[in-house]
Structure formats: C-alpha cells, structure tokens
DRENVOLO-804084 format. One record per atom (N, C-alpha, C): residue in one letter; x, y, z. Coordinates in steps of 0.2 Angstrom, whole numbers, plus 5000, padded with zeros to 4 digits. Last residue first. Layout:
<atoms>
AXYZ;...
</atoms>
This chain:
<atoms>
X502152765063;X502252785059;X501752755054;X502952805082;X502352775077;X502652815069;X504552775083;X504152805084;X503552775078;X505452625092;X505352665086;X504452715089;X506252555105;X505752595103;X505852645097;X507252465115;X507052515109;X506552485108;X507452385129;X507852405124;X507852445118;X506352375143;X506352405135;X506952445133;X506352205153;X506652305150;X506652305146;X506152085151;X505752135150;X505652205149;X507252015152;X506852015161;X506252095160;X507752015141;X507351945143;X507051975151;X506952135134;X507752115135;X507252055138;X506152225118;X506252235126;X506952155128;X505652345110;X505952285108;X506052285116;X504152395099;X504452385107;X504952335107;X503452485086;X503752415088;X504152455096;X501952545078;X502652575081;X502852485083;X501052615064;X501252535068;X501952555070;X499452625058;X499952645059;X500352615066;X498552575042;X498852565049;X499452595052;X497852565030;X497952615034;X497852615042;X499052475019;X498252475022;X498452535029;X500252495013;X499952545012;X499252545015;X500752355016;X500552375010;X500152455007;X501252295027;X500652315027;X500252325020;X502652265023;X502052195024;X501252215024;X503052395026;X503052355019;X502452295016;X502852395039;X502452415033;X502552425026;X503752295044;X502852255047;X502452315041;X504652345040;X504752305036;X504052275038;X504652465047;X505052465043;X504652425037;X504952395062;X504352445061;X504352455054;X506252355061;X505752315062;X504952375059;X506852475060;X506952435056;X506452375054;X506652515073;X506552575067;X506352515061;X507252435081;X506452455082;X506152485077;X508452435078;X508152385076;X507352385075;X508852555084;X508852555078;X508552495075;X508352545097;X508052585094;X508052575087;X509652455100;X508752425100;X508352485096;X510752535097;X510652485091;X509852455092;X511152685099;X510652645100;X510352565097;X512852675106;X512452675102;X511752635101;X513652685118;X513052735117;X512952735110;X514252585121;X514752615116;X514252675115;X513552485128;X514252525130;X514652585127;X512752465118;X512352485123;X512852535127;X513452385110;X513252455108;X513052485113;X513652275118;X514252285114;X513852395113;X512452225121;X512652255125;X513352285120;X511852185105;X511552255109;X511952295115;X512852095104;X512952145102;X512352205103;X512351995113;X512852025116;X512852085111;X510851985109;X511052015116;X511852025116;X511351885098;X510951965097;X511152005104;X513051815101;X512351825099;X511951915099;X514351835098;X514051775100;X513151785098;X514851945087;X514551945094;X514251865095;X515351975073;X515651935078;X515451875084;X514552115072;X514652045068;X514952005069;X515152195083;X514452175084;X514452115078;X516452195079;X516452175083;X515552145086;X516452295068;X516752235068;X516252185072;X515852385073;X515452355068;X515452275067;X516752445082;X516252405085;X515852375080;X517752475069;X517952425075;X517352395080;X517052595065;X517252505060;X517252455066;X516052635075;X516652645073;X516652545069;X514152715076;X514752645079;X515152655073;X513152765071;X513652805072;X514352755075;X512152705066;X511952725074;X512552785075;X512452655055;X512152695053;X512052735061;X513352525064;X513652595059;X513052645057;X512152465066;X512552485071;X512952575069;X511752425056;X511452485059;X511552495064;X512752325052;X512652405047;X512152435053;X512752235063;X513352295062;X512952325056;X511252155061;X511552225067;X512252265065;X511852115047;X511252175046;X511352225053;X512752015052;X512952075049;X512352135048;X511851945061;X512252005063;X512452045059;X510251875061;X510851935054;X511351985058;X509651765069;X509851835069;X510551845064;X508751655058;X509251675062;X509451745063;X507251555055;X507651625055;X508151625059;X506851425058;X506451445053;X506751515050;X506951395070;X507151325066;X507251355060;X506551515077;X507351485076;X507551445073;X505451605074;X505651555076;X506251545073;X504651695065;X505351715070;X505551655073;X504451735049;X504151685056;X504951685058;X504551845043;X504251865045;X504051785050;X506151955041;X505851875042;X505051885046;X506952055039;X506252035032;X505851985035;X507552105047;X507852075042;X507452065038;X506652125057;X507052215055;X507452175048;X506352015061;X505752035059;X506152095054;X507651985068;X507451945062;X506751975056;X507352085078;X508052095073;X507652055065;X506352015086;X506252075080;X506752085078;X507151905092;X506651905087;X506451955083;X508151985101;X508251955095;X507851945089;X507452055111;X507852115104;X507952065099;X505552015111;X506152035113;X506652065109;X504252125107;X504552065107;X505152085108;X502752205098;X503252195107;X503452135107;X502052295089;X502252235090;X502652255095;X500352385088;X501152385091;X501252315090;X499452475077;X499552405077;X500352425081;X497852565073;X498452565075;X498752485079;X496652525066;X496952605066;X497752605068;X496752395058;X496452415064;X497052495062;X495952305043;X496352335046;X495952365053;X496152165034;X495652175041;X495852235043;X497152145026;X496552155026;X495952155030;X498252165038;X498252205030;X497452185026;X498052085047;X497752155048;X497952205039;X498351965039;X497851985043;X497652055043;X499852005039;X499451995032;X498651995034;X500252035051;X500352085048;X499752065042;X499951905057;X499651945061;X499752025057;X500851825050;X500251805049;X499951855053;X502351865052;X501851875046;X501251865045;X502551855066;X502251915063;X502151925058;X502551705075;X502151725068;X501851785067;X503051665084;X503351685082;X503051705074;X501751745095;X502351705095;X502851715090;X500551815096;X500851815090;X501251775092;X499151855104;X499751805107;X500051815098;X498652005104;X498751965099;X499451925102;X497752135114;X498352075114;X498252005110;X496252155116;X496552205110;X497052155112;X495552095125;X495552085119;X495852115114;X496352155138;X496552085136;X496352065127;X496852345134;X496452275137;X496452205133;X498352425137;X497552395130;X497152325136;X499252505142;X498452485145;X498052455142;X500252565138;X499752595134;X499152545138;X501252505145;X501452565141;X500952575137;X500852405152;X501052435156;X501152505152;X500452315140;X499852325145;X500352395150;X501752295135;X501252315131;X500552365136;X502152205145;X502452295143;X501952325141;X501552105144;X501552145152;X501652195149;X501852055133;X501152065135;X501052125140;X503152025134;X502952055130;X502352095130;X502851895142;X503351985145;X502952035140;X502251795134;X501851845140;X502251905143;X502651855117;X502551795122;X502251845128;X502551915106;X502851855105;X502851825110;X501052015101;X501852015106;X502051925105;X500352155094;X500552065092;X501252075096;X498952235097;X499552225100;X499752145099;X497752375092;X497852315096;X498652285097;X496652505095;X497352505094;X497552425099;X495352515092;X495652515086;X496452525088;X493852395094;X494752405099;X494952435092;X492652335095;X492852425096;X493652455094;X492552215096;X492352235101;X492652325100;X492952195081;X492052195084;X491752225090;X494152195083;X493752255077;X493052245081;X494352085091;X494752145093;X494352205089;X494051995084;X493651985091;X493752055092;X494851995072;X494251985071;X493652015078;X495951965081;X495952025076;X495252045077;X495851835084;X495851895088;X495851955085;X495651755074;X495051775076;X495151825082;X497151745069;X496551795063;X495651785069;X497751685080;X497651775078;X497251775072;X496851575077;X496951565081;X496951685082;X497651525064;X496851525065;X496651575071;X499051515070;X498751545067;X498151575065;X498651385077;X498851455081;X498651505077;X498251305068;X497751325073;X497751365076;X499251275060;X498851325056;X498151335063;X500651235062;X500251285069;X499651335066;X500951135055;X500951195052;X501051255056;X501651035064;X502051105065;X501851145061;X500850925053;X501250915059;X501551005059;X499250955049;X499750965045;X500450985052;X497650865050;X498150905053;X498850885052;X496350875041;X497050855041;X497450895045;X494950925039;X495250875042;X495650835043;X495151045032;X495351005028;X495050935032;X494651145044;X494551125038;X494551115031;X494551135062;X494651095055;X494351125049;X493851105079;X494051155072;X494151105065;X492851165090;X492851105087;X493051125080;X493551255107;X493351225099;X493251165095;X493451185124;X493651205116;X493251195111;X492751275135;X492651215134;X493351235125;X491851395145;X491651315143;X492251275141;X491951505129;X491851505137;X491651415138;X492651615120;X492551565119;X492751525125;X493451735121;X492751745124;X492351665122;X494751735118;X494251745113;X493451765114;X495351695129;X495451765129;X494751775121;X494951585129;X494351625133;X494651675134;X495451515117;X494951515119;X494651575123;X496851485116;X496651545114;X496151565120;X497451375129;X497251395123;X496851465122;X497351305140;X498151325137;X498151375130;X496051305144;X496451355149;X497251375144;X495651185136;X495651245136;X495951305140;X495851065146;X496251085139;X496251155139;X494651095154;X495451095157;X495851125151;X493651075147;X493651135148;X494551165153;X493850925138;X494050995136;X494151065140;X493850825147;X494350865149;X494550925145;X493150765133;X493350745141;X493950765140;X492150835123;X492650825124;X493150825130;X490450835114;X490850835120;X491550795120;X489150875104;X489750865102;X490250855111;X487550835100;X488050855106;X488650855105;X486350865088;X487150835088;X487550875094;X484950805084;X485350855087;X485850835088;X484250805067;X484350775073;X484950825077;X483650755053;X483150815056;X483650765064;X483750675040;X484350715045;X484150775048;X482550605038;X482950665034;X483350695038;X482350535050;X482650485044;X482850545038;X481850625059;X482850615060;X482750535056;X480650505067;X480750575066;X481650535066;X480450365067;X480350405074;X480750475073;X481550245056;X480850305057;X481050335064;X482550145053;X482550225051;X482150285053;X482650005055;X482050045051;X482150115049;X483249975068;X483449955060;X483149975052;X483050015077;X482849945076;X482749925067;X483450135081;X483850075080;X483450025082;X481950225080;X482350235082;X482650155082;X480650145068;X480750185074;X481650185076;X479950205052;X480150155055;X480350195065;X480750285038;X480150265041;X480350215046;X481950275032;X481350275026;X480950255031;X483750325032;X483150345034;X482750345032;X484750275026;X484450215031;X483650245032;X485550345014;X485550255016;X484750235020;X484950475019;X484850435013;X484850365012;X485550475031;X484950485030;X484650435024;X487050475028;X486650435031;X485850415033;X487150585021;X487350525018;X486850485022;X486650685031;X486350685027;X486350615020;X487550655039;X487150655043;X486650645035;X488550715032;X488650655033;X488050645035;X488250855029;X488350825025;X488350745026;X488250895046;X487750895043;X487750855035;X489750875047;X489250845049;X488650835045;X490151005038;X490550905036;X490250855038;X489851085042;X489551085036;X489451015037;X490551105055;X489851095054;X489451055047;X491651115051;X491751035054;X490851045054;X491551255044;X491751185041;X491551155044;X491051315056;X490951305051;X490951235046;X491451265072;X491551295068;X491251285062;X490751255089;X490751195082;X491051265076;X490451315101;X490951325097;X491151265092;X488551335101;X489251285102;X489951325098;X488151495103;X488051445099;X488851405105;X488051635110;X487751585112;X487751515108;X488351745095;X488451735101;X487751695104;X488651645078;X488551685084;X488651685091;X490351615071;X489751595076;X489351655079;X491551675068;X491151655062;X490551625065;X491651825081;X491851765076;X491351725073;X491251945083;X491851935079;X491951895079;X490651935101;X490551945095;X491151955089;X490651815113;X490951885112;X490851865104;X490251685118;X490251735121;X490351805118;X490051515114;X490251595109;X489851645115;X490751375122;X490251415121;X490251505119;X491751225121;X491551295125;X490951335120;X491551075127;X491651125120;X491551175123;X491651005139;X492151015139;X492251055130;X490050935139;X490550955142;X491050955138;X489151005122;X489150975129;X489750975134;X488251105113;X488951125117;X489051075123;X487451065099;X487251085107;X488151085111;X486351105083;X487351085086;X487051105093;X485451005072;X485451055078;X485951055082;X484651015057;X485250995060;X485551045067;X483050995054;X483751015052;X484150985056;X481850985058;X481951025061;X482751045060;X480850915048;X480851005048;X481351055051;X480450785060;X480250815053;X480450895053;X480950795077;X480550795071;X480650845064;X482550715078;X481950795079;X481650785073;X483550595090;X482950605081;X482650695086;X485250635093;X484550655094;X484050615089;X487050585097;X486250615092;X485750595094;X488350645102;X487850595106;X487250635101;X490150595099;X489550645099;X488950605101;X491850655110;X491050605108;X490850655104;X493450625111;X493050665107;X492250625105;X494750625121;X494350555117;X493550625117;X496450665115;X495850685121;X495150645117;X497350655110;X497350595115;X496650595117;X497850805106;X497950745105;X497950705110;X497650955109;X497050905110;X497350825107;X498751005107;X498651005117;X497950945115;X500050945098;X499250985097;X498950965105;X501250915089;X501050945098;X500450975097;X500950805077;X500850885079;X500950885087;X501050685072;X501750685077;X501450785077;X499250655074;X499950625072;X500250635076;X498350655083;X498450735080;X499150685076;X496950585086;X497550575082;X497850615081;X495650555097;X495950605091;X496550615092;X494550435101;X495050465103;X495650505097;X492650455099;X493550435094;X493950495098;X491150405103;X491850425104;X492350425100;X489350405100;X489950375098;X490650415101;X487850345107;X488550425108;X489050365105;X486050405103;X486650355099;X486950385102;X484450405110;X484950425109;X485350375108;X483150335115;X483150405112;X483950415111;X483750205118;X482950195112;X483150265114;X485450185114;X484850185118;X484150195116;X487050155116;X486450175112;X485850135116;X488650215114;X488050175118;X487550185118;X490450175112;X489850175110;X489350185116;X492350215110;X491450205116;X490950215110;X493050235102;X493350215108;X493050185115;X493250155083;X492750205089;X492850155096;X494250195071;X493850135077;X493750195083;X493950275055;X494050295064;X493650225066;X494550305041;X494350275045;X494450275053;X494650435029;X494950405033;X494450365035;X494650485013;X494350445017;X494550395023;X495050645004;X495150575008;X494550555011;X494150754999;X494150714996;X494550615000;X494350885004;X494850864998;X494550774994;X493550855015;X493050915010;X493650915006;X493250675018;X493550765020;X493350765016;X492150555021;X492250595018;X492750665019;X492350405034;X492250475032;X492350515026;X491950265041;X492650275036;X492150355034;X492150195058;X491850225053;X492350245049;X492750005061;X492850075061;X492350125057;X491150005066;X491849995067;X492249975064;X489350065065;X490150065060;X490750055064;X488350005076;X488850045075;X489350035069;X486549965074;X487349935075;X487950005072;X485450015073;X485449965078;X486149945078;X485050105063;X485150035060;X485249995066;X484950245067;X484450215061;X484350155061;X486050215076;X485150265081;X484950245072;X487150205070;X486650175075;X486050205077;X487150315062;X486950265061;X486750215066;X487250415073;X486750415068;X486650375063;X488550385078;X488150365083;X487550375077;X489350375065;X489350315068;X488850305075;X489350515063;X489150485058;X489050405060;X490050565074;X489250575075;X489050525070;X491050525073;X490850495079;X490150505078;X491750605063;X491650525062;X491150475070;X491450745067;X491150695059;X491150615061;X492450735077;X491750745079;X491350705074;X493650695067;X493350665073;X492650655075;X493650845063;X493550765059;X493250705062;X493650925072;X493150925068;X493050855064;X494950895075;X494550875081;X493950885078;X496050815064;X495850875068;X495150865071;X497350695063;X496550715061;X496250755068;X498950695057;X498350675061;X497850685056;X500250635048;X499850685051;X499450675056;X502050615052;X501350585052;X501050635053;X503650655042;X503250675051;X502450625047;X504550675034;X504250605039;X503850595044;X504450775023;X504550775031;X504550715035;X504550735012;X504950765013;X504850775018;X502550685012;X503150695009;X503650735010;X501950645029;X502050695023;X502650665022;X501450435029;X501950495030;X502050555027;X500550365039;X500650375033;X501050435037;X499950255048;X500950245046;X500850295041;X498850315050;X499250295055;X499950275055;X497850325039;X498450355040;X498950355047;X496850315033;X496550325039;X497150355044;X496550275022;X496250235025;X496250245032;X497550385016;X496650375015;X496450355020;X498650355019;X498250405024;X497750435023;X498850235011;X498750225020;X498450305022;X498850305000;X498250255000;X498350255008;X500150385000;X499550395001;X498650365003;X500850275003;X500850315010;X500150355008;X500250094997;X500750174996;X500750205003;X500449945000;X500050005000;X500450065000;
</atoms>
C-alpha cells in the first residue's frame, strides 16, 4: 500500500512527503466520524467499526470507535483523536457525539456538551450563544448525517433498524463533547476569545498538518476579528507573556486587544492587512524582532536566524566605529551585540525597532495602519522603541 492510500484509509503509518512526520485528524473530523457512527446506530441498531468518512479534499479515513452506547432515544459514539506527530494540546483527548431523532423539519441541531466551549463575544464566524462547532466541521456533519439519511432513513422507529421515529431526513441533534475539554482549554486561545466552557471544534481540511500551527494561526486571525468587533482600534501582536506585560504597562490595552503572536508576525501583519485596525504595536524581545527588522516574517529559530551582519550596518548607521561594527558581527549572539552598543551609546534596540517597524509596513502594503514596535530584553526592559508611523 502506498503512503497515500494508508492516509486514505485512515493513516496511522502514513507519511508527509519530505517530512516523515505523520499527520493526524483534527478534532472536527473526529466529531464527523463519531456522529456519523452514533446516527447510524440510532437508524440501523449497529455501529460502523471502524467508521470510514468523507473530507472536504476528498480522503477517506477510518475511525475505530473508543465507546459506543445506544439507547431507544439516543446514539453516543467516541474517537480518541490522532493529532499524528503535531503537539496539538488536544491529541489523545477522546472526542463524543451523542444524536438525537427531531422531528420532521427540524434540520440539523449543534448543542455544546461538556468540555466544548460556548460563543460569548461577537467577531467570530458563530453567533453569540452557539456551540463552538466551527463552520466547516459543521458543514462536514450535517453532509454525513445527510449520507446517512439517505441510506437508512425510510420510516420505522429509532435502532431497530428501520430508520423512522422522526431524524430519517437528518432532522437530529448533535451533542458534540470532549473529556477534559474545559481543562484543555485553559492552554488555549479560547477564553481570551470569549470562547467560554470548553474548546473548539476545528478543521478544515480534516487533516492536521504536523507543526503547520495552522490552529495558532487560525487562532490570531480570530483575535483580530474579536478585537474590530469589540471596538478595539489599537491592538498588540507580542511574542510571548513579558511581551504582553509591557504592552499592557505602556498603553493599558485590554485583554481583547493582545494578539498571542509567537513567532508568527507574518500572519498577524497579512491579517490586519486585510482586516485593518487603526493602529497596530508589536512587542517582542531584541532578538526575534531583529529577524522581523531582516524581512523574516516567522521568527522561530528552526525557521530564522539573527543577521548579525544586518546588526553591524545599523550599528554603523547608529554612528558605531568600523571596530564596533566589527565586533557586533562577531558577537555570539543578538543580546551580546546590543550589550556591545549599549556600552558604546549606540542605539542599536532603537535601531532595530525602526527597522522592524519598517518592514511589518511594507508587509502592510499601504492598508491604513499605523504601527510602532517595542523591543524589550529577557527580564522585560525596553531595549528600543521606534516611533509610530
């Protein structure tokens, strides 16, 4: 069997090409596979194990189910979720759904059981008071639900094989819960999002792409989104919680305006370039913004390195002599040639703050944003400051 056909089938040995890494399957896909195998039971009186699913590309995985249990008013399936080799906080965590029959007429009805959280704040793709089921993994259900209707649905009473008792046209309620979501969640965006209770239920492709971090990412584009809605027009992408602190100590923005950015200020720039807010600060240490003052827009380490030579030219553009220029392209590291300058009263965090600032409005493109940068040290002090612009 190829790697493909195995990550058809459900991929447990499958491998991305040129990374060896495994995928998974996103916690939306799961949900699809659990509900698709409690609403067959509740039609037919027997569960699908393994259930085999549709993604919106087209795979067809398979999920063995971790629990079943079925009853004359409801079906609950379980799948423990696969994240592959992703550090994904939700891998392991064993993902039900529990179906409903509703009568004729009544559609497809999502309910937030334990451990999914619940939409509290306006700006995201859900209203306020819905399950945190997202779009796609909604769609994904209800399309299955509706697979399954067709096969089994034609009259008759709840699992006993017949299909009737209302919920033979995929008229039924769909409980989504996830043991130990509401803990999980504490690590997660979530409740700075207003996303209350529990976690999301995300995906969609229903492949989870090892160290894309397209859920982090996902993740800023709905703070952004949270941030416009609730008024905010001056917000803040910082690279970790010091970051945050200053941010909050030199301008006081409130929780919703603070964009956890990490190492992704290109995705927090390309965002606000089409979403724009009035005024955007980034706050991160002197290294990481170097990288950014370099053109890089993911600041990770595995991914970017700091450009001494770029610190010596703006060292020398500071006013430093050949011999410190030297000497900053040299330096073991970023913090040492900030100290190298800092001796020599050359601004170089300023200079890099300029720099940095610089290159987030190139990235901008002319969207009418105005965007200063804070470079601070590891215990937090602000090593430079560019001016807004």
């Amino acid at each position: 069997m190829s790697s493909s056909e195995a990550e058809a089938k459900g991929g447990r040995g499958a491998q991305l090409k040129h990374t060896g890494l495994r995928p998974g399957w996103t916690t939306g896909a799961c949900a699809t596979a659990a509900t698709t195998a409690a609403y067959t039971a509740l039609l037919t009186g027997d569960f699908p194990d393994p259930v085999t699913i549709t993604l919106p590309r087209g795979q067809t995985p398979a999920f063995a189910l971790a629990t079943e249990e079925l009853t004359g008013s409801y079906a609950m399936a379980g799948i423990v979720k696969d994240a592959g080799d992703d550090p994904d906080v939700t891998h392991g965590a064993l993902v039900r759904a529990t179906v409903r029959l509703l009568p004729a007429g009544s559609g497809v009805v999502f309910r937030a059981g334990p451990g999914v959280g619940t939409v509290t704040r306006p700006g995201l793709p859900l209203p306020v008071g819905e399950p945190a089921v997202n779009p796609v993994p909604r769609q994904l259900m209800r399309d299955h639900v509706g697979r399954v209707a067709a096969l089994h649905g034609n009259g008759g009473g709840p699992g006993d094989g017949t299909g009737g008792g209302g919920g033979g046209g995929g008229d039924v309620e769909i409980t989504i819960s996830i043991d130990h979501g509401e803990e999980i969640a504490r690590s997660t965006w979530n409740p700075r999002l207003g996303i209350l209770g529990g976690l999301s239920v995300l995906g969609t492709t229903g492949i989870v792409v090892p160290y894309s971090c397209s859920a982090w990412i996902d993740s800023i584009r709905r703070g952004v989104d949270v941030a416009r809605a609730a008024g905010h027009t001056h917000v803040a992408g910082c690279t970790g919680s010091t970051s945050e602190k200053t941010v909050v100590a030199a301008y006081g923005l409130p929780e919703e305006a603070l964009l956890d950015m990490g190492d992704f200020a290109g995705a927090v720039l390309k965002y606000i370039r089409r979403h724009p807010v009035e005024r955007l600060t980034i706050c991160g240490g002197f290294a990481k913004l170097s990288k950014l003052a370099a053109g890089h827009l993911d600041l990770h380490s595995a991914r970017s390195q700091v450009d001494k030579g770029l610190l010596a030219e703006l060292a020398r553009r500071g006013g430093a002599s050949d011999t410190l220029a030297a000497e900053v392209a040299d330096a073991n590291t970023g913090l040492a040639a900030l100290q190298l300058c800092a001796a020599a009263g050359v601004p170089l965090g300023d200079l890099v703050a300029v720099a940095a600032r610089d290159e987030a409005l190139a990235v901008l493109r002319g969207a009418p944003v105005a965007v200063d940068v804070i470079c601070i040290d590891r215990a937090g002090q602000v090593v430079g400051r560019s001016g807004v612009a």
